[in-house]
Structure formats: structure tokens, C-alpha cells
C-alpha positions in Angstrom: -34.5 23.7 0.7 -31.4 22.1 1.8 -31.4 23.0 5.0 -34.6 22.2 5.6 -33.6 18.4 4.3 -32.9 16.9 7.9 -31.9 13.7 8.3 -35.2 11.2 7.2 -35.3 13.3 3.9 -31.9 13.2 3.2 -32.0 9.0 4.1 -35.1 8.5 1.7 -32.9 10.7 -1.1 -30.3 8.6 -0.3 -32.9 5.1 -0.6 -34.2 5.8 -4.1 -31.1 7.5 -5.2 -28.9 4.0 -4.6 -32.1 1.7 -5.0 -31.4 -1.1 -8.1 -34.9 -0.4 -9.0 -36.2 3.0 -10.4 -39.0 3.1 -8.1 -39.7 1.9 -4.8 -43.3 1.8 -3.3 -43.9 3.5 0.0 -43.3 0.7 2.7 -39.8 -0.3 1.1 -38.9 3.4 0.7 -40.0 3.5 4.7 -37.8 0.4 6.1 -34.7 1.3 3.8 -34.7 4.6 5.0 -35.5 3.8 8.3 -38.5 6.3 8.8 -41.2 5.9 10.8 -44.3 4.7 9.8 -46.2 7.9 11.3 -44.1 10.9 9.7 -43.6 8.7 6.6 -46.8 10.7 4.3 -44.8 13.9 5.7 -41.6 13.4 4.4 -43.4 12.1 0.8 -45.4 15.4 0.7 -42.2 17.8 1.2 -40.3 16.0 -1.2 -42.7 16.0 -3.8 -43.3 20.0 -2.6 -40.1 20.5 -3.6 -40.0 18.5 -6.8 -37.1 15.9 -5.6 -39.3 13.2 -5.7 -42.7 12.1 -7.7 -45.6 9.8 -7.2 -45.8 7.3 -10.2 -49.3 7.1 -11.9 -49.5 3.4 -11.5 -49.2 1.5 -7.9 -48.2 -1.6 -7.2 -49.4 -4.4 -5.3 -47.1 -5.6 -2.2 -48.7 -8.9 -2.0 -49.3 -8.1 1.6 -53.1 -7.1 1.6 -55.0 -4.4 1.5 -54.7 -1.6 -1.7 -51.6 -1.3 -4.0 -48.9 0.6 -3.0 -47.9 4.0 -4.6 -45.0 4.3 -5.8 -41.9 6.9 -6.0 -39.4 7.8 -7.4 -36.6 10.6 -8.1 -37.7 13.5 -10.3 -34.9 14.8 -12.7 -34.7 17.8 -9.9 -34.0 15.2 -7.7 -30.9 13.7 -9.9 -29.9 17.1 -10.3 -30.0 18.3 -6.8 -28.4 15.3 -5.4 -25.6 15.5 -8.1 -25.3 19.2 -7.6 -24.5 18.9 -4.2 -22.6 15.7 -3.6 -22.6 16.4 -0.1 -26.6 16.3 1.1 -27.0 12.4 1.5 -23.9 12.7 4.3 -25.3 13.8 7.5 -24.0 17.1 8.1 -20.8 17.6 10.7 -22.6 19.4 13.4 -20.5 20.9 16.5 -21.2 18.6 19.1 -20.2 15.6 16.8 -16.6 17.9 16.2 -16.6 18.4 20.5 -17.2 15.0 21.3 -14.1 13.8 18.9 -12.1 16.4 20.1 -12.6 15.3 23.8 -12.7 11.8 22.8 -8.5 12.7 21.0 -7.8 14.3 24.1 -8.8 10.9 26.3 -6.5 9.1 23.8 -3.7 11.2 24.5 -4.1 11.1 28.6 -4.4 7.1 27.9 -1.3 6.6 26.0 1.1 8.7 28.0 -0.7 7.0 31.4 0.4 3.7 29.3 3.9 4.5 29.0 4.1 5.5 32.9 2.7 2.2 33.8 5.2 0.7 31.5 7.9 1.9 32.8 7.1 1.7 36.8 6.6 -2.3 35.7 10.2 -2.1 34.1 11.7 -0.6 37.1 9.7 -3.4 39.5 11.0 -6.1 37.5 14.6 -4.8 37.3 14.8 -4.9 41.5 12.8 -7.9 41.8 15.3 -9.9 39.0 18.2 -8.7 41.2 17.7 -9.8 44.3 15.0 -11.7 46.5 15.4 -9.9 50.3 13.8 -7.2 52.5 15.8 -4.9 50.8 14.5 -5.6 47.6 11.1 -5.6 48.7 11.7 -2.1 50.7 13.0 -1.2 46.9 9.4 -2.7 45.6 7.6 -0.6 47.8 9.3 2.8 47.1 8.9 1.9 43.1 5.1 1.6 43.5 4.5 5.0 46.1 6.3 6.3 43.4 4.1 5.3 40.8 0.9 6.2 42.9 2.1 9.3 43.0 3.1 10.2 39.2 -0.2 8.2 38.1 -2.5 10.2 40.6 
């Protein structure tokens, strides 16, 4: 059953298991959890398949229209699962999330040691430049930045 949670099960879990209120009816549940409106009844069904979650006998009315509203909340299997494994209302670490922060580290790394050679080529510029104001100092400029081109490239 857990891995068959995915990720708008495991966010309505999550919705009635940190909710103030015991219960929430079905539209709340569906906007805190961020689940759409069309695979809502789905998700409802499976969880109460698998006794995580149970339909309360009395529905409430929204104030909105139309019928009342049923209502859910979490079954004592649904406490016990949740506590049992702390870990199911955190989406799970999947190997593209780990590749992607790997090659994101790596980019960090290129950055910072591109940083520190751009630092030091403006160091070197503005140690000729503060010495001397002639064509010699600018042949100096112009040797200092080829040189940097070609360690940056």
C-alpha cells in the first residue's frame, strides 16, 4: 500500500493528519491538498479501500449550495500508519531529484572557481593600471586580459 500512496494521497494524509479540525468535508480536503477536482472521488475511494481514511455518517453543509458535504476523516489505521512510518507524508527522494542536485553542486563548483579567476585577472588589471598611465601600461592591460580569455575559455 505504500507504494502505491503517490503523491495526492500522501498530500490529503498529510491535510487531515495536520488539519485543527478532526474532520474536513470533501472540497476543503481537495483545495488543502491541492487535488483536482476530477480525480478527487478516486483518491477518497482508495483511501477508504485501504482503511486510512473514513466517510463520517453525518455531512455537513458548506453554505455554498447545493447538498451537504460528506465528510472525512483519519481512521485509527490511518494514525497508525502515518505514525508507523514517519516518512510517507515526505515526497519520496527519487533519482532524478538526487541527479539534478548533483549537477546543480557541480555548476556551483565551476562558478566559484570561475569567480576566483575573474578575481584575480581584475587584481592583476588594477595593479598595472594604479602604476602607470602610458602605452606601456595599456600594452600590459591587453596582455592581462588575452590572458584571462584564455584561462576563462
Amino acid at each position: 500500500m505504500r507504494d502505491k500512496l503517490g503523491d495526492q494521497r500522501r498530500k490529503m494524509l498529510a491535510t487531515l493528519n495536520r488539519a485543527d479540525e478532526a474532520t474536513l468535508d470533501t472540497s476543503t480536503l481537495r483545495q488543502r491538498a491541492d487535488v483536482p477536482t476530477g480525480s478527487i472521488d478516486h483518491h477518497l475511494k482508495l483511501l477508504t479501500r485501504w482503511n486510512l481514511i473514513e466517510q463520517q455518517p453525518d455531512r455537513t453543509y458548506t453554505g455554498q449550495g447545493g447538498s451537504r458535504a460528506r465528510v472525512w476523516q483519519l481512521t485509527d489505521d490511518g494514525v497508525a500508519f502515518i505514525e508507523e512510518h514517519d516518512d510517507v507524508l515526505s515526497p519520496p527522494e527519487t533519482a532524478q531529484t538526487a541527479t539534478r542536485v548533483t549537477a546543480l553542486e557541480n555548476r556551483i563548483e565551476d562558478l566559484e572557481a570561475e569567480t576566483r579567476q575573474r578575481r584575480q585577472v581584475i587584481i592583476d588589471i588594477l595593479e598595472v593600471i594604479s602604476g602607470a598611465q602610458d602605452d606601456e601600461t595599456q600594452k600590459q592591460v591587453q596582455q592581462i586580459l588575452a590572458e584571462a580569455d584564455t584561462k576563462l575559455s
